[in-house]
LUMKOLKE-495369 format. One line per field, with one value per residue (C-alpha): x, y, z negated; residue in three letters. Coordinates in steps of 0.001 Angstrom, whole numbers, plus 500000, padded with zeros to 6 digits. Last residue first. Example, Ala and Ser with C-alpha at 12.3 -4.5 7.8 and 13.67 -1.06 7.14 Angstrom:
BEGIN
px = c(513670 / 512300)
py = c(498940 / 495500)
pz = c(492860 / 492200)
rest = c(SER / ALA)
//
This chain:
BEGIN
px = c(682349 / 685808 / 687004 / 689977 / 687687 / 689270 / 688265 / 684572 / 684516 / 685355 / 682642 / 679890 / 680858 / 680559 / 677521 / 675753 / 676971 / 674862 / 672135 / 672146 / 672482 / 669933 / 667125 / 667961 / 666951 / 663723 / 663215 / 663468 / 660751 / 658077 / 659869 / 661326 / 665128 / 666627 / 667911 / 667548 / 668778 / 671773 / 672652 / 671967 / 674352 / 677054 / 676810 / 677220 / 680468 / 681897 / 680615 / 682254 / 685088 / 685472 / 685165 / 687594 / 690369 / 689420 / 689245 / 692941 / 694395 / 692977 / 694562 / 698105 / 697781 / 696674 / 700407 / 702201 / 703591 / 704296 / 706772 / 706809 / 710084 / 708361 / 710196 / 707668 / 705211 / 707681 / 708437 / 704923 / 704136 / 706715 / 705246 / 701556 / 702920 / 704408 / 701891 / 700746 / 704082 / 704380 / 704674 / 701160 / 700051 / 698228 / 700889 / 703673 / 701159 / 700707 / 704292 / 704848 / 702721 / 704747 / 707768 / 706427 / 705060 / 701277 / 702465 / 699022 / 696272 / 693640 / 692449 / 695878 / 696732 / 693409 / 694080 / 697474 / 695869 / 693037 / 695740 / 697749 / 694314 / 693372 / 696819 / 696453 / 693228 / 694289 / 691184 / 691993 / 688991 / 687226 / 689876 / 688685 / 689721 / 687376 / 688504 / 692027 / 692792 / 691342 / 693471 / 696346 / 695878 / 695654 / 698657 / 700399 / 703635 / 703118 / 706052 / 703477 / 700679 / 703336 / 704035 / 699932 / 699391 / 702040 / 701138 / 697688 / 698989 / 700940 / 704465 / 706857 / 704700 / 705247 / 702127 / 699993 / 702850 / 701602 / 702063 / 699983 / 703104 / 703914 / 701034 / 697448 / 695105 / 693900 / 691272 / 689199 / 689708 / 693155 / 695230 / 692590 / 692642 / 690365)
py = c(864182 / 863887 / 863970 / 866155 / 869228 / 871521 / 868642 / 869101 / 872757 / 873114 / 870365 / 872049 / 875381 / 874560 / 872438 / 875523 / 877352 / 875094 / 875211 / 878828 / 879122 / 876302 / 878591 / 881631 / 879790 / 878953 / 882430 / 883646 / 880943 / 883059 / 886486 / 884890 / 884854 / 887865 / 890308 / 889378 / 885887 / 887055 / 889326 / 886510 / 884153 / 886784 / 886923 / 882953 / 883167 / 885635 / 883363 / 880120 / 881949 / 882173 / 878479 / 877942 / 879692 / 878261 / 874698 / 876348 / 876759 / 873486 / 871451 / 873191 / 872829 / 869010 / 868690 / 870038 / 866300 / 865933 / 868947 / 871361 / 872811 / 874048 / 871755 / 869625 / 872146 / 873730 / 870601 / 869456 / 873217 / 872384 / 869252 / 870390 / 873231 / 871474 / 868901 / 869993 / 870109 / 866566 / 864276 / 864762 / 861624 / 860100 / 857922 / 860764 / 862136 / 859257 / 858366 / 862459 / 861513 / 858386 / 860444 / 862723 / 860347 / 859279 / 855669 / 853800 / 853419 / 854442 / 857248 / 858365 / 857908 / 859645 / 862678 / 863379 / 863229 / 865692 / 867648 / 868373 / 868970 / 871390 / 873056 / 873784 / 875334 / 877743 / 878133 / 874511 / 873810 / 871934 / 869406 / 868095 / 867939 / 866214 / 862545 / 863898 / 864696 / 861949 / 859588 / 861308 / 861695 / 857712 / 857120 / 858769 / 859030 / 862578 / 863544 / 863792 / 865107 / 868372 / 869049 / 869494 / 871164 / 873329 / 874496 / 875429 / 877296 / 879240 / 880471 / 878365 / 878025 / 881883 / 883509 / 883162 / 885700 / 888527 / 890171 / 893074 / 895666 / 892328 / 892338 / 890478 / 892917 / 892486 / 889729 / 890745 / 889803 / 889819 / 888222 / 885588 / 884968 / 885578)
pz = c(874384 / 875903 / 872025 / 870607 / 868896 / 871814 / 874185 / 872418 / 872458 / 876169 / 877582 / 875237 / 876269 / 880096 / 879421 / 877884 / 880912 / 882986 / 880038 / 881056 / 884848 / 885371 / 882722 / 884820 / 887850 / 885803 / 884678 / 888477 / 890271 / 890283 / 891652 / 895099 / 894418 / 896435 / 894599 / 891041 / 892194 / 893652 / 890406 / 888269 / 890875 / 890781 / 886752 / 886741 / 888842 / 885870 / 883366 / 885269 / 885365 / 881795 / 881262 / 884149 / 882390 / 879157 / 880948 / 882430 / 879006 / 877151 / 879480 / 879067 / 875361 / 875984 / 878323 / 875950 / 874956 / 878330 / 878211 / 881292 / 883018 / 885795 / 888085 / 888579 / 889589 / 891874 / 894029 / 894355 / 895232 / 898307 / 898788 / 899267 / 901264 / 903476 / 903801 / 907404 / 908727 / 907887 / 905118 / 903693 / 906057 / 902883 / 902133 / 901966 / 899464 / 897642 / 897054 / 896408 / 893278 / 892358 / 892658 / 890537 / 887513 / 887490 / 886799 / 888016 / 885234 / 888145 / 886181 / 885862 / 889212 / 890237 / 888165 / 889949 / 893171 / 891983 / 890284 / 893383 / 895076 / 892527 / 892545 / 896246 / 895625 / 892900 / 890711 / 888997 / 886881 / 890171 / 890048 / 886239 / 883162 / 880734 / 881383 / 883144 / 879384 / 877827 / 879868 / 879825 / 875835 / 876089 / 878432 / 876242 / 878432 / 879592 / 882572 / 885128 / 882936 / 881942 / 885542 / 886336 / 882829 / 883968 / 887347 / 886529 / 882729 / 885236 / 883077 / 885097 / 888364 / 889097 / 890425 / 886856 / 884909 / 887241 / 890404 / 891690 / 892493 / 894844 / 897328 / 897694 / 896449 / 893276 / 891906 / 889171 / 885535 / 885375 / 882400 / 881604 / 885164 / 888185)
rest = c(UNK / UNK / UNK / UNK / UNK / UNK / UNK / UNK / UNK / UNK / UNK / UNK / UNK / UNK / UNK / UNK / UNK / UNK / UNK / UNK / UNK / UNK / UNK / UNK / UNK / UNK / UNK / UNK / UNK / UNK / UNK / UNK / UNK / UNK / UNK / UNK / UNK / UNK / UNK / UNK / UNK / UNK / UNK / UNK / UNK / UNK / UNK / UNK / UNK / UNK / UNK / UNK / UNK / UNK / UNK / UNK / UNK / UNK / UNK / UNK / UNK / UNK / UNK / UNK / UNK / UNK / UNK / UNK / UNK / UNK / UNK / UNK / UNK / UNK / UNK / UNK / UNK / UNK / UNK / UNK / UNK / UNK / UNK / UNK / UNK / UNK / UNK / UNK / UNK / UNK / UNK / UNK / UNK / UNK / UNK / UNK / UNK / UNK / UNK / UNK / UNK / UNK / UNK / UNK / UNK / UNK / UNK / UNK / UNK / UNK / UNK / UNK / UNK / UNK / UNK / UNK / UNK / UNK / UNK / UNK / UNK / UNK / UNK / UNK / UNK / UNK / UNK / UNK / UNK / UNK / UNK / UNK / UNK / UNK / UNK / UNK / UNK / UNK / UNK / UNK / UNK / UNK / UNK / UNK / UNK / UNK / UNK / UNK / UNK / UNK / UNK / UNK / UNK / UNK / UNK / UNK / UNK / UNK / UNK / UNK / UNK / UNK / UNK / UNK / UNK / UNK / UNK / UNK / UNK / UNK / UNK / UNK / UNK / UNK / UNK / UNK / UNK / UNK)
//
């Protein structure tokens, strides 16, 4: 689920839209953006608050996660540093293809560093909203099958959980990492 579909479609081509190309995913180009960001500060905020889990594309969260960890780490977070890890990490092979290859879009996505906190902000509002539509499931879950006693305290969880979803989101709008 994106901001520009809220359900899943079927996987073909008539379902397409402006999150399947890395050029115009706000995934993709928060990703290129942090490798070409030379505030090490806003990097540092950014992969502070941002984390893998916000990526809904799975290969994108492990291309973050790696990029994250440089930056953490105060290592250069550039590509080639990133394809240094993942040649490291035995990604070299036919098994890191794909890795690679989305290496190889995402940095060619044409990002700006200094975009990189617009990007940021983009997929924790993608991941905010998903969390409410993940949230709904777990109501509905509960309703069904949660033994009756313990249903207001499950809802409670669910709430302040979402609470800390809006919390997180406001305060890296607001430019802190709370």
């Amino acid at each position: 689920m994106t901001p520009l579909r809220a359900v899943e479609p079927a996987d073909d081509e008539d379902h397409a839209d402006l999150t399947d190309h890395p050029e115009t995913a706000p995934e993709a180009l928060v990703i290129c953006a942090l490798m070409w960001l030379q505030d090490t500060e806003e990097a540092a905020r950014i992969s502070a608050t941002l984390q893998a889990n916000d990526f809904h594309d799975p290969v994108y969260r492990e291309l973050y996660g790696i990029v994250q960890e440089l930056i953490i780490d105060n290592l250069p977070h550039d590509p080639a540093s990133v394809l240094g890890v993942l040649v490291r990490s035995g990604a070299s092979g036919h098994r890191g293809a794909r890795l690679r290859r989305t290496l190889t879009d995402v940095t060619a996505a044409n990002a700006c560093g200094a975009s990189a906190n617009e990007y940021a902000g983009m997929v924790l509002s993608e991941s905010y909203r998903r969390s409410f539509f993940d949230a709904g499931i777990r109501i509905q879950q509960l309703a069904e099958e949660a033994p009756e006693e313990f249903l207001f305290d499950q809802l409670v969880e669910i709430g302040r959980a979402q609470r800390e979803a809006t919390n997180r989101l406001n305060a890296f709008r607001s430019g802190s990492t709370r």
